[in-house]
Steps between C-alpha positions, in 0.01 A plus 500: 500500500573553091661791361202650424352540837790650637471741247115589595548476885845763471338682290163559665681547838699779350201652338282506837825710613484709269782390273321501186743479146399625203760561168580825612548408880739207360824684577424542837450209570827324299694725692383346812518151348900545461522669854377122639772382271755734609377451841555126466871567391595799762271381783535127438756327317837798542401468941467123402183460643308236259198509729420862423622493098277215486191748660610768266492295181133405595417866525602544151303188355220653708496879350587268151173315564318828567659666182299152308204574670444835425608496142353200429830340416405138371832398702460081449442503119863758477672304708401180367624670176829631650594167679419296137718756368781480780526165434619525134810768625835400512666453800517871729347605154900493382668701746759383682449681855267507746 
């Protein structure tokens, strides 16, 4: 499956739930993004259990995929854009840590 049907099928299966974004709904719904993300770090990776950061990172793509949808985010040109872009940065874009 491309990009772009992931985007329609986890978007329309949200929908038919209910879960419909619009701009001013956005928050909401970023808020729950990080929660998958946090979820992925308290839940997954800190009780070392890769299997379920792993299911939690895929929740976030998911609700990320349904923010596209919605807003009609034209997700493969930007990232296209972003990864030409990445690859002119320096090396950990100059910092030393991480």
């Amino acid at each position: 499956m491309e990009l772009k049907e992931y985007i329609k099928e986890c978007g329309e299966a949200a929908n038919e739930k209910g879960w419909v974004i619009t701009w001013e709904t956005l928050p909401r719904f970023l808020l729950a993004t990080i929660d998958e993300l946090t979820d992925a770090f308290e839940s997954g990776w800190r009780d070392d259990k890769k299997e379920k950061a792993n299911e939690e990172i895929c929740d976030c793509l998911v609700r990320l995929f349904h923010i596209c949808h919605d807003l009609e985010i034209p997700a493969e040109k930007i990232l296209k854009r972003i990864m030409k872009n990445n690859k002119k940065r320096a090396y950990k874009h100059g910092h030393k840590r991480m």
